[in-house]
Structures are given as structure tokens and as C-alpha cells.
C-alpha positions as CSV (number, residue, x, y, z in Angstrom):
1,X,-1.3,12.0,-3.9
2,X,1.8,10.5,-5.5
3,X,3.9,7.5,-3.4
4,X,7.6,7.9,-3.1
5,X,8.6,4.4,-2.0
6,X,12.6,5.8,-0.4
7,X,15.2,3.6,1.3
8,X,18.3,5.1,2.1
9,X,21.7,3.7,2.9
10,X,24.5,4.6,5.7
11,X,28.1,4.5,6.9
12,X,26.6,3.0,10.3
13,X,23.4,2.5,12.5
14,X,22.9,5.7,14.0
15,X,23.4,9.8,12.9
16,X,24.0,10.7,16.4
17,X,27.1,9.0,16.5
18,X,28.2,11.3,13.2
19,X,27.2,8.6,10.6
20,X,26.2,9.8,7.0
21,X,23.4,9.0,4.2
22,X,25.3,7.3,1.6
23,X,22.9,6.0,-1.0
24,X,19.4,7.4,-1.4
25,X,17.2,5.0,-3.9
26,X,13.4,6.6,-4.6
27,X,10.5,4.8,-6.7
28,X,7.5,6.8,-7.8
29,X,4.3,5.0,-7.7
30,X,1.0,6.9,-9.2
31,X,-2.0,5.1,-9.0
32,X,-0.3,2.2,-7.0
33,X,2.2,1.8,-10.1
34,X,5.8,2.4,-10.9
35,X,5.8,5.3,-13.5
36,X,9.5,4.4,-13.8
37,X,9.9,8.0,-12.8
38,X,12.5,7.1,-9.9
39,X,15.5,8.6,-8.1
40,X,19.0,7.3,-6.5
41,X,22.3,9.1,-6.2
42,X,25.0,7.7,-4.2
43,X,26.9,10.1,-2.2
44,X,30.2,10.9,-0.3
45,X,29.7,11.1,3.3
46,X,33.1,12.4,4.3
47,X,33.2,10.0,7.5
48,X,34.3,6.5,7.6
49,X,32.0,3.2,7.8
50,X,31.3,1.9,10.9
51,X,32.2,-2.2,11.0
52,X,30.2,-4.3,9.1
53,X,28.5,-1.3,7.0
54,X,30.2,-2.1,3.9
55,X,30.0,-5.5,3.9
56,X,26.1,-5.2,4.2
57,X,25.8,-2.5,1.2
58,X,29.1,-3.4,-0.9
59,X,30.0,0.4,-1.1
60,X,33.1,1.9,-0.4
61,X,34.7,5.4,0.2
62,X,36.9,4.6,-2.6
63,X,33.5,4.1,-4.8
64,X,31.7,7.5,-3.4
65,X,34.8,9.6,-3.5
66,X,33.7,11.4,-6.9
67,X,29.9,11.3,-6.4
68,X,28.3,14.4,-4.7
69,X,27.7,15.6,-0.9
70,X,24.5,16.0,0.3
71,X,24.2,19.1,-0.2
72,X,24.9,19.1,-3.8
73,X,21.5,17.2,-4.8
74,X,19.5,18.1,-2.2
75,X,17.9,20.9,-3.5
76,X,16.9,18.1,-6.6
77,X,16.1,15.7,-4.0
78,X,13.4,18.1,-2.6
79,X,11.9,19.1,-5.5
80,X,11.6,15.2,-6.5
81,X,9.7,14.4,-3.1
82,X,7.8,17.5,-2.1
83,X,3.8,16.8,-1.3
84,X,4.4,13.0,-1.6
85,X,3.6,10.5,0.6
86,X,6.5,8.2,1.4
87,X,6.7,4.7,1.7
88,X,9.9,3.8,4.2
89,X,10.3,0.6,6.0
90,X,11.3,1.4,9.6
91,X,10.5,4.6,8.6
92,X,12.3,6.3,12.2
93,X,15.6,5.1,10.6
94,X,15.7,6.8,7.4
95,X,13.8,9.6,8.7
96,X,16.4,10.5,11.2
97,X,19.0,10.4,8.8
98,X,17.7,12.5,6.1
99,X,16.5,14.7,9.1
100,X,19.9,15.0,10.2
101,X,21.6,15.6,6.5
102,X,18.4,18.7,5.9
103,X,19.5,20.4,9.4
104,X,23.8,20.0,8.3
105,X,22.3,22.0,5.5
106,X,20.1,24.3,6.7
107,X,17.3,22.7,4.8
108,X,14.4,22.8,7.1
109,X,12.6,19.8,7.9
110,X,11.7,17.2,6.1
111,X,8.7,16.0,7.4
112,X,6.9,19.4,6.9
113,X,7.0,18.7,3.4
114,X,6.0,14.7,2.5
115,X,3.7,12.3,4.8
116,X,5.4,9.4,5.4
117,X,3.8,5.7,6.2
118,X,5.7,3.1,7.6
119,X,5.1,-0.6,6.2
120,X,7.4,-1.9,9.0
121,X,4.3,-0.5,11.7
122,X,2.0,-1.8,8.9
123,X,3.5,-5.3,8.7
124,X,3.5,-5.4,12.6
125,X,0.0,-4.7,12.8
126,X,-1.2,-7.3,10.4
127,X,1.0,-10.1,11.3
128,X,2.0,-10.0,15.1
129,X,4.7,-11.6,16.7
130,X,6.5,-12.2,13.0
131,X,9.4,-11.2,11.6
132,X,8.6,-8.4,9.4
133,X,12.0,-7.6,7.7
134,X,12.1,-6.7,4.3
135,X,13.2,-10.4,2.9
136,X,10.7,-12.1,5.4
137,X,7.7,-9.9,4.1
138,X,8.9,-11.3,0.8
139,X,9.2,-14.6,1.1
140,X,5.6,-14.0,3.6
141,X,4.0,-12.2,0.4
142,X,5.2,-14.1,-2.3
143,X,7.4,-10.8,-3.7
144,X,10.7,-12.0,-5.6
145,X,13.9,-11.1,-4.3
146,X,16.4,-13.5,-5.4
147,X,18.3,-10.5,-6.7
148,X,19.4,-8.7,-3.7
149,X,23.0,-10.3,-2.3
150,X,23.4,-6.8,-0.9
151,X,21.4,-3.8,0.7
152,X,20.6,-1.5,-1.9
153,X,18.5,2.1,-1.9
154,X,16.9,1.6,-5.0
155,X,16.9,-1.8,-5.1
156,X,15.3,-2.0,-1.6
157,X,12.9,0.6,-3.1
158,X,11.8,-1.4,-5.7
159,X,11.3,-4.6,-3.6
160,X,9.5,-2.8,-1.2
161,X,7.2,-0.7,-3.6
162,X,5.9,-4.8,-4.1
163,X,6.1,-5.2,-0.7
164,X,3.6,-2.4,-0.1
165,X,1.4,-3.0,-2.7
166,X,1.1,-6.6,-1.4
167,X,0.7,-5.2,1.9
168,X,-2.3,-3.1,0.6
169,X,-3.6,-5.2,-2.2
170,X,-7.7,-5.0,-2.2
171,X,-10.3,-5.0,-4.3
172,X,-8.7,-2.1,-6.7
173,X,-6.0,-4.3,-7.4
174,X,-8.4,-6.6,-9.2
175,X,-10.6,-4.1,-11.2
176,X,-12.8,-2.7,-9.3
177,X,-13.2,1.1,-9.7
178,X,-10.9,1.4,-12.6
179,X,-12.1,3.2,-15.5
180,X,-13.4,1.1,-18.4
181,X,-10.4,2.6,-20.6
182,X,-7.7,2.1,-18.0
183,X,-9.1,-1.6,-17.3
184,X,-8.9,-2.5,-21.4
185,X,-5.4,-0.6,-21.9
186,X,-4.3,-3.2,-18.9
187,X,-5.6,-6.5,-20.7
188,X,-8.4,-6.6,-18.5
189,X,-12.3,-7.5,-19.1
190,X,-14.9,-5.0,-18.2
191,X,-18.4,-6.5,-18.3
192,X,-21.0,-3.6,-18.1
193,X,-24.0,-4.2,-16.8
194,X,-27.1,-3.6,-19.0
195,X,-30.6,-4.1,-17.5
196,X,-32.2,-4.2,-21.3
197,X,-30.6,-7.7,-21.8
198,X,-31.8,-9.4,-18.2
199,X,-34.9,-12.1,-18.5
200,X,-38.1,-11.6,-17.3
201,X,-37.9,-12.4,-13.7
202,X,-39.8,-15.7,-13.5
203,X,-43.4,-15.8,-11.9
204,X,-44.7,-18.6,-9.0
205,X,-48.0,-19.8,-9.3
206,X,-49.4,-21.1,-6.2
207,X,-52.1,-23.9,-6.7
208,X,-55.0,-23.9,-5.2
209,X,-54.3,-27.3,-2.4
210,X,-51.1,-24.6,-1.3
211,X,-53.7,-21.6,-0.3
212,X,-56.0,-23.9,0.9
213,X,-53.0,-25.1,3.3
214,X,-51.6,-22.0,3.8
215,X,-55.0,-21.0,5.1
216,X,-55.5,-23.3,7.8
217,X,-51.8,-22.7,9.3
218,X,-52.8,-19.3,9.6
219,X,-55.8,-20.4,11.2
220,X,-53.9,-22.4,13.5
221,X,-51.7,-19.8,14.3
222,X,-54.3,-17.3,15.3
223,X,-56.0,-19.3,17.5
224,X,-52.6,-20.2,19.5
225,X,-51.5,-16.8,19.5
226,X,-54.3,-14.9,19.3
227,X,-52.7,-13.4,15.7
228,X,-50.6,-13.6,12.7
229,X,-48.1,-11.6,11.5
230,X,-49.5,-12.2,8.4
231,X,-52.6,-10.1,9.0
232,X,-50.5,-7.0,9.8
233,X,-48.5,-7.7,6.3
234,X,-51.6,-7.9,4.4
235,X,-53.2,-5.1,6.1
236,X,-50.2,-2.8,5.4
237,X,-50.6,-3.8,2.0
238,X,-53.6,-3.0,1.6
239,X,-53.8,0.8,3.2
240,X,-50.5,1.5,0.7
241,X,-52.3,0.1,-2.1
């Protein structure tokens, strides 16, 4: 299935109150890797910011007043994520407002066409009681983002493709169960295993004091217990042999 890591930005907190998608930023991962086949448009809402808005994403209405509505790339937008799985932190958020912006153009839903995972339930699963923003998985995970002064859709979108593949990283994000080809093309070093090439598996020899010794613990044993174990073993052996 191919990833769409998506972060959208808005004139305000909440589409109920009439608030508007204004930046949507999309990174295509295949395999767990940016193909560098990504998506952003910026868009005019036609509706004002709410306070605080544009300071956190630097955009303005004098910026978005010549860049297409909503309605104008959606049809693109669809074709870009339909059948994906996306990748949205605090998924509820974004969801809602692309929800709302499909419904104002009788688009259907989105959700009946993409999946959609949510690294912000993710991150609060793995670490508890944290703060699991975006810049504090970063700093958490070791991701780099000195780079963003601002919000940004693709920006975020790229910092939080790392974000999930940090999030996710396992044993396939050393090697294991790639294809010999796709490990070599990568700079990596596949070691096949060949059974021709192993050494004779080395022989014990047990002297003749050690099954004299060996003898008289079992001895010991039986007269305790009535048994030894051992006696089943070798009398197992024996009927399969």
C-alpha cells in the first residue's frame, strides 16, 4: 500500500466555526521511502484568520489571494491520495477539515477512500504521559528540525514522514527481508549463507574414567529414585533405531 504522510494548514482551530484548509503539504512514501513523488498547494480560503493563525504558519490572505479554492485542485488532490494509507499527526484535526472542504464540494467522503493512521495515538501509546508534539517527537527520536521557524504542510510532512519511520523503525530498516539487489543498490552488505563452506561440526570423545563415572551416578541415581531418565532416553533410542 503506498503511505501519504499529509499535514494540512488553517485559518483557525476549528471548521465548525467556518475556518478553511489553507495549505495542504503530502509526501509519498513507497516501501517506507520518499519517492520524492509529493504534493502541496496553498489555497485561498475566502474567510479571515482567526488570531494567532498567521503568526503560527507566516501566510497571509494577501499571499493566497491568487492561488486556487478548494475546489479547484481537489479533483487532483483525490486522484493523488486515493487507496493510500495516510500518515497524519492528530489525525481528528486534519481529517475534519478536509472532511469539511469534500462535503462544501460535494465530494463525498474522504475517509471511504484512504486509511488513515495516526502517529499522535501511536506516540501516545509508546511513550505515556509525554509530550508527543511533532518538535518533541523530534528532539525524543533524534529527527532534525532546526528548519522549521514556522508550521508548514509540506514541511511538517516531511518531518513527520521521519517522525514515522522512527516511530516504526524495526528490523526492516536494518536489512532484513530486503532483496539482495535492493540491499547492494543501498550500499548495503548481504552475506548469503552457504552450508557448503561450514566446518565439520567437531566430535567429543569421552574417555574411558568419564563413562566409568558416568556409570556409577546413574547407578546412584536409580537406587535413590528407583530410575533414571536416562534409561527412558536410551530406550527410546534404541526402538527408533
Amino acid at each position: 500500500m503506498r503511505q501519504i504522510v499529509l499535514d494540512t494548514e488553517t485559518t483557525g482551530l476549528e471548521w465548525k466555526k467556518g475556518n478553511r484548509v489553507v495549505e495542504i503539504g503530502c509526501v509519498e512514501l513507497l516501501e517506507r521511502r520518499p519517492s520524492g513523488n509529493n504534493f502541496h498547494r496553498y489555497l485561498k480560503p475566502d474567510c479571515a484568520f482567526e488570531a494567532g493563525a498567521q503568526e503560527v504558519t507566516g501566510l497571509s490572505l494577501e499571499f493566497l489571494a491568487d492561488k486556487p479554492r478548494f475546489e479547484e485542485v481537489v479533483d487532483e488532490f483525490l486522484a493523488y491520495v486515493d487507496g493510500a494509507e495516510l500518515i497524519i499527526h492528530n489525525a481528528a484535526f486534519d481529517m475534519g477539515f478536509l472532511e469539511n472542504e469534500m462535503l462544501l464540494v460535494g465530494k463525498g467522503r474522504l475517509d471511504e477512500r484512504v486509511t488513515v493512521t495516526d502517529t499522535l495515538a501511536m506516540a501516545r501509546e509508546r511513550f505515556p504521559g509525554q509530550r508527543n508534539s511533532l518538535d518533541a517527537l523530534c528532539k525524543r527520536l533524534g529527527v532534525d528540525n532546526s528548519h522549521r521557524h514556522l508550521h508548514g504542510g509540506l514541511l511538517d510532512a516531511q518531518i513527520l514522514a521521519d517522525v514515522y519511520i522512527a516511530l516504526t523503525s524495526g528490523q526492516e530498516e536494518i536489512g532484513f527481508g530486503l532483496p539482495e539487489a535492493e540491499m547492494a543498490s543501498a550500499g548495503g552488505v548481504v552475506q548469503v549463507f552457504d552450508a557448503a563452506v561450514l566446518l565439520p561440526r567437531p566430535r567429543v570423545l569421552v574417555t574411558a574414567s568419564e563413562l566409568e563415572a558416568h556409570a556409577a551416578r546413574l547407578e546412584r541415581l536409580r537406587k535413590k529414585a528407583g530410575h533414571a531418565l536416562w534409561d527412558g532416553a536410551k530406550a527410546e533410542e534404541t526402538v527408533s533405531a
